[in-house]
Legacy VTK file of the C-alpha trace (Angstrom):
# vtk DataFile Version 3.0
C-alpha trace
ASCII
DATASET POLYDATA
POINTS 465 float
-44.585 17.889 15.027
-46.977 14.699 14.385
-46.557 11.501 15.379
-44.602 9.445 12.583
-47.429 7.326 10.635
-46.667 3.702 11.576
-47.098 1.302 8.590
-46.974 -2.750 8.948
-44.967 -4.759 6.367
-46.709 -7.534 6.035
-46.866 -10.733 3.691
-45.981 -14.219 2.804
-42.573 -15.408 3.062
-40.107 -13.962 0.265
-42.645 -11.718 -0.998
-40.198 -8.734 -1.224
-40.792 -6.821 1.904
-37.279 -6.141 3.170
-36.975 -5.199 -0.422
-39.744 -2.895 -0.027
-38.247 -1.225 2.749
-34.806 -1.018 1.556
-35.766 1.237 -1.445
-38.772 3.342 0.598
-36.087 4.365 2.905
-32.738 3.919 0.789
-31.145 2.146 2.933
-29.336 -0.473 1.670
-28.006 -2.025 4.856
-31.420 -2.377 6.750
-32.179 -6.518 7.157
-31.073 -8.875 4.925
-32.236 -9.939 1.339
-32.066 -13.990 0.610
-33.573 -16.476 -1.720
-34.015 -18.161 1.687
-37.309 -18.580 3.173
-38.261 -16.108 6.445
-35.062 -14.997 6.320
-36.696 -11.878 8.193
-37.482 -13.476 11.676
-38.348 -10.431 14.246
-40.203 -7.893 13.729
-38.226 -4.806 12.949
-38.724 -1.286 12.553
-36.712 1.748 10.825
-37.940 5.500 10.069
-38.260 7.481 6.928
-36.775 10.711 8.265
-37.550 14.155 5.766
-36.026 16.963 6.743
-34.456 15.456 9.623
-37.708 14.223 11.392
-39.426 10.464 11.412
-42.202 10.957 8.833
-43.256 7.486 8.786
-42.199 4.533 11.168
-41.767 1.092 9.178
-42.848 -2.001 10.859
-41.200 -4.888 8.649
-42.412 -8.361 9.778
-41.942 -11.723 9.489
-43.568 -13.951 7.056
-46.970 -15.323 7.178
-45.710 -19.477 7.251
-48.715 -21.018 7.795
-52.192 -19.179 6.786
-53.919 -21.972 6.318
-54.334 -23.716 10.070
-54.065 -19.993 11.231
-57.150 -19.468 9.744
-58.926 -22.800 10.844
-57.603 -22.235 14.509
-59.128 -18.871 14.724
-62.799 -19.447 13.651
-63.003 -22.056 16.383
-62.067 -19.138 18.999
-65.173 -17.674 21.328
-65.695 -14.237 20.538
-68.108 -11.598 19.391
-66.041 -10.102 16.556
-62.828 -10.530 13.762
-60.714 -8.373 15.857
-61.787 -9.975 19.029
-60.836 -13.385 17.573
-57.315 -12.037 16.463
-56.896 -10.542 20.168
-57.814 -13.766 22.153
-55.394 -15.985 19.794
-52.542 -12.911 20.454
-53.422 -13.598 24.461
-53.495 -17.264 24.263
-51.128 -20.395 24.060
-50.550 -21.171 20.413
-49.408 -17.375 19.886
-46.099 -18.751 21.516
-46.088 -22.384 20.140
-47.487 -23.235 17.099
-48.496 -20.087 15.008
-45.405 -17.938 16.784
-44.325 -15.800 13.664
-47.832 -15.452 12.430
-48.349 -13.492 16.351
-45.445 -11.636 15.945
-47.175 -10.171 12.673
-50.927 -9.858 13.570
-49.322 -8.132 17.422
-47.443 -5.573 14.957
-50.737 -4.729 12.940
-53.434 -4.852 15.376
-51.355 -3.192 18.462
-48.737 -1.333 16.675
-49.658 0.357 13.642
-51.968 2.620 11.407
-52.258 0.636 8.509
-50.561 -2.335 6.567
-48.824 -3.095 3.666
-49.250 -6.074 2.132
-46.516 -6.839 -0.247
-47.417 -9.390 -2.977
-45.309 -11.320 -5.335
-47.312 -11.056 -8.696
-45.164 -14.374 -10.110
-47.025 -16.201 -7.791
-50.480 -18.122 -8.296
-53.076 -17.194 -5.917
-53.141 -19.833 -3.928
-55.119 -20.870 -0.939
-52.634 -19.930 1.579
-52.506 -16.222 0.242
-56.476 -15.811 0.044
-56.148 -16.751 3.639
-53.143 -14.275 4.373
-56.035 -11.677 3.626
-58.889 -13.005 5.352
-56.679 -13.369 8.471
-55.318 -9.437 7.748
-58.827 -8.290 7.662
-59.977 -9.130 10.687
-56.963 -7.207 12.509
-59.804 -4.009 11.414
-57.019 -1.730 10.151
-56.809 -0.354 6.739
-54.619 -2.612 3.945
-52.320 -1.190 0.913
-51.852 -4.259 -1.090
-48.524 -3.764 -2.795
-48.006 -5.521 -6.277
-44.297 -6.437 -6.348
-42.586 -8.308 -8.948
-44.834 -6.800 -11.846
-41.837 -6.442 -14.384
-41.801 -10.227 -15.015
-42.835 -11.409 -18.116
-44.212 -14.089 -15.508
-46.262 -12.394 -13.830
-49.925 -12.878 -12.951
-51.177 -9.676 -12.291
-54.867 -9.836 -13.237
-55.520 -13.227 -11.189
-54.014 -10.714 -8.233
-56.098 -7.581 -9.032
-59.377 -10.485 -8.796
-58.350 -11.832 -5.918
-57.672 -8.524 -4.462
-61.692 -7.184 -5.311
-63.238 -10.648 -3.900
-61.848 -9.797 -0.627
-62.753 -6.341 -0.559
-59.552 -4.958 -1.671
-60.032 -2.211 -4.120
-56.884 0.484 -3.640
-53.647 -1.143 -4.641
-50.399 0.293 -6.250
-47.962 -1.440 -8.364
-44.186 -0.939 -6.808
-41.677 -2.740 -8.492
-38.728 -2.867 -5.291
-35.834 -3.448 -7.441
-36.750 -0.835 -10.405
-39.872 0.777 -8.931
-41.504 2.790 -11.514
-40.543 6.867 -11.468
-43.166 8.960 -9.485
-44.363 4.844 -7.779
-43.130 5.675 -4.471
-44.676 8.995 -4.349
-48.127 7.434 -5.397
-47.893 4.880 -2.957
-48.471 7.686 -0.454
-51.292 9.631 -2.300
-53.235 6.321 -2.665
-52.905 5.893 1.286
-53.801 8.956 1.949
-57.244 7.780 0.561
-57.457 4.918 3.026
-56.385 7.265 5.808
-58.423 10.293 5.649
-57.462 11.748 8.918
-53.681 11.518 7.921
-54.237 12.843 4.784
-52.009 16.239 4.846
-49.718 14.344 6.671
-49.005 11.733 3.732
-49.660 14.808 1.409
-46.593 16.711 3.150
-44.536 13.100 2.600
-45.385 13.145 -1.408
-44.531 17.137 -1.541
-40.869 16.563 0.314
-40.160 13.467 -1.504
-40.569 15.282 -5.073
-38.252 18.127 -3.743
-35.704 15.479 -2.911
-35.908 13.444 -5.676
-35.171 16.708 -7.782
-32.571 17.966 -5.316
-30.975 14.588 -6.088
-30.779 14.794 -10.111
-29.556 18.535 -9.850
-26.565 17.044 -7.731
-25.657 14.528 -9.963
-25.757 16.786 -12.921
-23.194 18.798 -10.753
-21.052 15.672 -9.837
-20.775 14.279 -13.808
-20.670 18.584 -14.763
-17.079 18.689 -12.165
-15.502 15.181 -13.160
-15.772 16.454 -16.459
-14.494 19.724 -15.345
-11.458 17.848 -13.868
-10.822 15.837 -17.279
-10.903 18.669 -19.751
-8.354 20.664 -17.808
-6.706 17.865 -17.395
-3.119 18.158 -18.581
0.471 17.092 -18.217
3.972 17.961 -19.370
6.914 15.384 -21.037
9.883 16.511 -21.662
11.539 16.452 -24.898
14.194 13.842 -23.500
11.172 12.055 -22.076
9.191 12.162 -25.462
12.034 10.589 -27.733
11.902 7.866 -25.546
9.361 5.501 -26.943
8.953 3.494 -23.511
8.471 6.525 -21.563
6.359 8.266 -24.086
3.933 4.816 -23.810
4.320 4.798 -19.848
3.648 8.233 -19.464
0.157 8.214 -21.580
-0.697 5.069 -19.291
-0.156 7.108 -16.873
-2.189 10.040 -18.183
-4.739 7.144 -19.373
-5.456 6.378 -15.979
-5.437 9.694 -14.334
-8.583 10.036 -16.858
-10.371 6.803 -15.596
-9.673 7.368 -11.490
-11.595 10.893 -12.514
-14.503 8.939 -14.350
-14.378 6.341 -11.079
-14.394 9.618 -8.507
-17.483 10.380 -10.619
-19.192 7.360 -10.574
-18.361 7.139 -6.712
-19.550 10.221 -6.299
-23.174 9.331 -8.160
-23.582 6.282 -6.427
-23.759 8.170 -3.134
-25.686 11.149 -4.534
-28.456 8.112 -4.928
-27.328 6.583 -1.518
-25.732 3.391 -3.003
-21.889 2.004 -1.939
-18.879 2.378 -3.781
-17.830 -1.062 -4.760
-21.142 -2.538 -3.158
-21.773 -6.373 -3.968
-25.014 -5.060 -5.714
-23.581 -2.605 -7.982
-20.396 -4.820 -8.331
-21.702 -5.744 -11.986
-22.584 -2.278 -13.463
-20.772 -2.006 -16.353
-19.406 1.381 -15.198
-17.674 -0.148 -12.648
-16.075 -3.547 -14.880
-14.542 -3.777 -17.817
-16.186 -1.946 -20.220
-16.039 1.336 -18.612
-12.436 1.076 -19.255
-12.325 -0.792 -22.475
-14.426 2.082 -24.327
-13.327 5.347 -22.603
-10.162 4.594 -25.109
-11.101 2.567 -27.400
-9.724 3.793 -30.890
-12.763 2.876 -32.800
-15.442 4.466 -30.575
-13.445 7.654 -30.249
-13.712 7.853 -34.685
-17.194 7.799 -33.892
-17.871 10.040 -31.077
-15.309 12.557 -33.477
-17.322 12.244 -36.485
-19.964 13.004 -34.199
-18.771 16.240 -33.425
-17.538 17.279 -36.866
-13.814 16.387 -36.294
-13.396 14.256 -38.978
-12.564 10.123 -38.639
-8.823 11.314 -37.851
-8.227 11.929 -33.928
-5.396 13.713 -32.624
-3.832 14.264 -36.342
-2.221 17.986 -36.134
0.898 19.351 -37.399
2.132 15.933 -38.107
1.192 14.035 -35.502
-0.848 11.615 -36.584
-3.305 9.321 -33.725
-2.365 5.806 -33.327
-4.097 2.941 -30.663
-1.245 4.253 -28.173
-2.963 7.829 -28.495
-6.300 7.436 -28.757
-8.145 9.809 -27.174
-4.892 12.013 -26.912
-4.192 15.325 -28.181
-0.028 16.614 -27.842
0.148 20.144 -26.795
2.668 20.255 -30.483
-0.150 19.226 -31.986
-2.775 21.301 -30.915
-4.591 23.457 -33.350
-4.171 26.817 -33.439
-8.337 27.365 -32.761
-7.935 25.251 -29.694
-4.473 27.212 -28.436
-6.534 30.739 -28.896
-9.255 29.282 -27.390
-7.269 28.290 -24.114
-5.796 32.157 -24.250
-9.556 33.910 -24.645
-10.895 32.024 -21.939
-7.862 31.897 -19.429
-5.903 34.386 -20.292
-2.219 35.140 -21.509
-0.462 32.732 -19.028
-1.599 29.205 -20.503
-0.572 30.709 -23.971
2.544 31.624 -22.510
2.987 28.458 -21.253
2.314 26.663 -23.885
4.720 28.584 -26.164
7.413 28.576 -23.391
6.890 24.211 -23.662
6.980 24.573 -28.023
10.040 26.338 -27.669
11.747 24.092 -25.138
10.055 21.028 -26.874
8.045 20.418 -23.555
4.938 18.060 -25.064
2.165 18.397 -22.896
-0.938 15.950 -22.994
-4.438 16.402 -22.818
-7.566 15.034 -23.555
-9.862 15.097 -26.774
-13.208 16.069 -26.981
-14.428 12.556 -28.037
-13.538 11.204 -25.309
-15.325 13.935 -23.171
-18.122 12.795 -25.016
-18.115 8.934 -24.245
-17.491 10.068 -20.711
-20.200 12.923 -20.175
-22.534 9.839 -21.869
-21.311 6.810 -19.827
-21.670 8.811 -16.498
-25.304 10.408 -17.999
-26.786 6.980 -18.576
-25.656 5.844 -14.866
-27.271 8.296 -13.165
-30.472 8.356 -15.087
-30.321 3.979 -14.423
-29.712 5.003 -10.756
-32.534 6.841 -10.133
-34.796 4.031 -11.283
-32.526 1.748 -9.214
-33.966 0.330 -6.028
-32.336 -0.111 -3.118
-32.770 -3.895 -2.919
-31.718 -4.557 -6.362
-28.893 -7.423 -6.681
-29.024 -8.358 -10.322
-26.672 -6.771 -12.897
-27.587 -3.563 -13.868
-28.126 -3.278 -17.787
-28.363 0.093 -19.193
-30.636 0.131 -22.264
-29.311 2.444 -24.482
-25.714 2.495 -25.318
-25.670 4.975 -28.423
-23.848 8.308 -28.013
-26.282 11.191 -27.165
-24.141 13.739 -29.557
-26.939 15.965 -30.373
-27.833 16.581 -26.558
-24.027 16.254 -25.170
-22.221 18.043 -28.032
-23.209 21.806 -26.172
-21.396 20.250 -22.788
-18.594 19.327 -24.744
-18.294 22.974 -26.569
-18.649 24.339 -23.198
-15.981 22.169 -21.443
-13.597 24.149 -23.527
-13.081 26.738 -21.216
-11.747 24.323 -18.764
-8.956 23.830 -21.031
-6.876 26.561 -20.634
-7.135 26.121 -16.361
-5.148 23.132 -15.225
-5.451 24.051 -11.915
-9.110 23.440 -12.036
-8.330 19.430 -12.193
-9.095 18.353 -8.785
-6.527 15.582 -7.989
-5.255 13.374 -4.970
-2.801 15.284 -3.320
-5.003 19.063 -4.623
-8.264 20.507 -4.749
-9.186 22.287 -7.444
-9.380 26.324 -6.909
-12.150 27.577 -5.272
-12.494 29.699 -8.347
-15.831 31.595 -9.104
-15.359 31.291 -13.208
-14.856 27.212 -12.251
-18.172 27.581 -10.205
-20.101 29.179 -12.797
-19.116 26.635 -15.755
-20.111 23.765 -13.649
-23.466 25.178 -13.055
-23.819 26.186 -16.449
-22.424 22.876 -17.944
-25.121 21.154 -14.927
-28.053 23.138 -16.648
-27.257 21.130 -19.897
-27.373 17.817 -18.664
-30.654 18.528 -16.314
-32.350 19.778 -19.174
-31.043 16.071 -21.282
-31.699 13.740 -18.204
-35.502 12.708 -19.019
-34.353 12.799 -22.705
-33.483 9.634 -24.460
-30.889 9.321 -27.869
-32.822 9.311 -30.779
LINES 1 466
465 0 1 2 3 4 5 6 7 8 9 10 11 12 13 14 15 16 17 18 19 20 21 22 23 24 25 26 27 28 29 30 31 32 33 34 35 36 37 38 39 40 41 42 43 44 45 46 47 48 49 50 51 52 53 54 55 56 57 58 59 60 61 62 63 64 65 66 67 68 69 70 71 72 73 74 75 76 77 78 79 80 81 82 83 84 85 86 87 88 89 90 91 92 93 94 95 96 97 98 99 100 101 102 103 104 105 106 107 108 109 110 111 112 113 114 115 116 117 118 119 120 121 122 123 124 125 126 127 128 129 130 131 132 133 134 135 136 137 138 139 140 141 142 143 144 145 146 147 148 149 150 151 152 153 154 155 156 157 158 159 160 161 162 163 164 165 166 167 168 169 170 171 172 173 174 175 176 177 178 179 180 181 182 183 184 185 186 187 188 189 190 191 192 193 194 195 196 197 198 199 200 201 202 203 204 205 206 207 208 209 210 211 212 213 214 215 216 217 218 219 220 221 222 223 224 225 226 227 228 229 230 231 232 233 234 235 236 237 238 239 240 241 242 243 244 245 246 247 248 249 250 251 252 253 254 255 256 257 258 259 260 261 262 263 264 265 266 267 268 269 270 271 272 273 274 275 276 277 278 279 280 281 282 283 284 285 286 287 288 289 290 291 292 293 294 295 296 297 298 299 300 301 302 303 304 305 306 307 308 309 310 311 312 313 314 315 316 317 318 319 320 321 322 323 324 325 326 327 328 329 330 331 332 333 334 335 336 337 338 339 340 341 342 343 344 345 346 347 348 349 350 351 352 353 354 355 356 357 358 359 360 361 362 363 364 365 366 367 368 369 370 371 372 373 374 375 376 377 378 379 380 381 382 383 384 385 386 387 388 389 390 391 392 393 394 395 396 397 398 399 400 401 402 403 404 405 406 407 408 409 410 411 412 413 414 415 416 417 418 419 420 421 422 423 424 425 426 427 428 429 430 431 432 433 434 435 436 437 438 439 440 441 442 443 444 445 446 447 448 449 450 451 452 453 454 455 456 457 458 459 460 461 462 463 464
């Protein structure tokens, strides 16, 4: 097994390198992010481990405070080259007085590592201190990946960079955004060291060749996590007697209840995606996704949105209206086992046999009303839990802001074949996987929750019209 390639994070102060590291190695715990300047103070390191093994050893540093006098202090030192220079400051006094954190950097670069990365925040002008943060990296005599952070920003100032870069004989670079780092970035971050380290480069190629494979193991498991919460919400279903049902306060209590047996599936699912992608449930950071506040609730019922997601799929403006029951704000979203249509009764019996029709004529005849949920709102939840895990994966690991997903139209045309094939769930209550049950380890559940994975893989790269 080689040696783990041991990279330098290196920089100015609050230049995003903790960032850096947080989403290379998804590890949202490692240091600690602040608006604070050198809030990183020791030099640190942590491992990007593929397939259980270090692959590459990260050396994250602190800042660079004072490039500047650095600079000035070691042309004046005797010696016959750069390197030399950077060695006799490491071994002298001012490495422990004055220019302390700057040592602690230049130490990790020239005696600890194979290369450096420099991070750069493109919002910034190029100022004198930063031309000297490279001058002073260059003589250290190891190879440098300046990294472009920041480059999102309307703000930034990326050509002045990509000059100032070239004039000190800088001329591989890659643009890596920390908070939303572009898809593929990370993965070309390694191919374009692999050009600066030759003799390492089937190593880094390995690193790009596993990190594809897991970024597409990834997506396939959160098409199966959104495939079995919606699993667990079609089959979804529960009884009220007729006692019960003639009771207009119970009848209202119970479909809160059924309400929010719905959302704790569509927050089991959005738990469950979150650490697919190696976030936190209820992390400060992801406290603001709108999954996770208000709106996820507001909408999954909402009367209006449900008209639309049901005109979507052909059912007409009218949800829930059936043999005389006719949808009102209570129901939204709500369909009465009285009230179900004879196509969706024969459906349950074709694809789960005699028993659920049984059942269901045993509850008509006692006036049992059992409750469960409409396609629309399979619909808004198969698209709310789509467009998370599609923002996820371009989510870095260092991101605090609120997340805002761009798109908030209802796929129908890609999600309306999940939501056909969901219907086989419907006649299989004990497929709902709940608090107190798992669902059966049943083969037929098994194979719709591949098959119903297949259809969202196959829409994950593809946008609503």
């Amino acid at each position: 097994m080689a040696e783990p390639l041991r990279i330098a994070i290196v920089g100015h102060t609050n230049a995003g390198k903790t960032s850096l590291l947080r989403t290379l190695t998804r590890n949202v715990d490692f240091g600690e992010i602040s608006d604070r300047p050198g809030t990183t103070r020791h030099a640190e390191t942590i491992d990007l481990r593929l397939d259980g093994q270090a692959a590459v050893r990260f050396i994250d540093t602190p800042g660079l405070e004072d490039s500047v006098a650095l600079l000035d202090h070691l042309v004046t030192l005797p010696a016959e080259s750069r390197p030399e220079r950077v060695r006799a400051f490491l071994r002298g006094p001012e490495a422990s007085r004055t220019y302390e954190q700057e040592a602690k950097v230049l130490r990790a670069l020239i005696e600890g590592a194979d290369a450096a990365m420099i991070v750069i925040d493109t919002r910034e002008p190029v100022l004198p201190k930063y031309r000297a943060e490279l001058e002073i990296l260059s003589w250290c005599a190891k190879p440098i990946m300046p990294v472009l952070n920041f480059v999102r920003y309307l703000n930034t100032r990326l050509d002045d960079w990509h000059q100032a870069l070239l004039e000190n004989g800088l001329h591989a670079r890659v643009e890596f955004d920390a908070v939303a780092p572009f898809n593929g970035s990370e993965r070309q971050l390694y191919s374009d060291l692999a050009t600066l380290l030759p003799a390492r480069r089937q190593q880094l190629n390995a690193i790009v060749d596993v990190l594809a494979l897991q970024a597409r193991e990834r997506r396939l498991a959160a098409c199966r996590v959104i495939a079995s919460g919606l699993i667990d919400v079609a089959a979804l279903r529960r009884a009220l007697p007729a006692d019960e049902f003639a009771d207009e306060l119970r009848q209202k209590a119970f479909v809160r209840a059924f309400q929010d047996d719905v959302r704790r599936h569509g927050r089991r699912a959005v738990d469950e995606l979150l650490a697919v992608f190696a976030f936190r449930a209820g992390d400060a950071e992801l406290a603001d996704l709108p999954q996770l506040a208000g709106r996820w609730e507001d909408d999954l019922f909402n009367p209006e949105l449900l008209k639309e997601a049901g005109r979507k799929l052909g059912m007409g403006a009218v949800i829930g209206a059936g043999l005389g029951v006719v949808a009102d704000v209570a129901m939204a979203g709500l369909s009465l086992g009285a009230a179900t249509t004879l196509g969706a009764t024969l459906g349950g019996a074709a694809s789960g046999g005699w028993r659920p029709l049984w059942r269901k004529l045993e509850n008509r005849l006692s006036g049992v009303q059992e409750l469960t949920v409409e396609d629309p709102v399979l619909l808004l939840l198969a698209d709310h839990l789509l467009d998370l895990a599609r923002a996820l994966e371009q989510r870095g690991h260092a991101a605090q802001d609120k997340l805002r997903l761009q798109d908030e139209r209802i796929d129908e045309d890609g999600l309306r074949p999940v939501v056909r094939a969901l219907d086989a769930a419907r006649g299989h209550p004990e497929w709902e996987r709940g608090e107190h049950r798992r669902a059966g380890g049943s083969a037929d559940r098994q194979v719709l929750e591949a098959e119903i994975a297949r259809e969202l893989d196959q829409r994950f790269d593809g946008a609503a019209a």
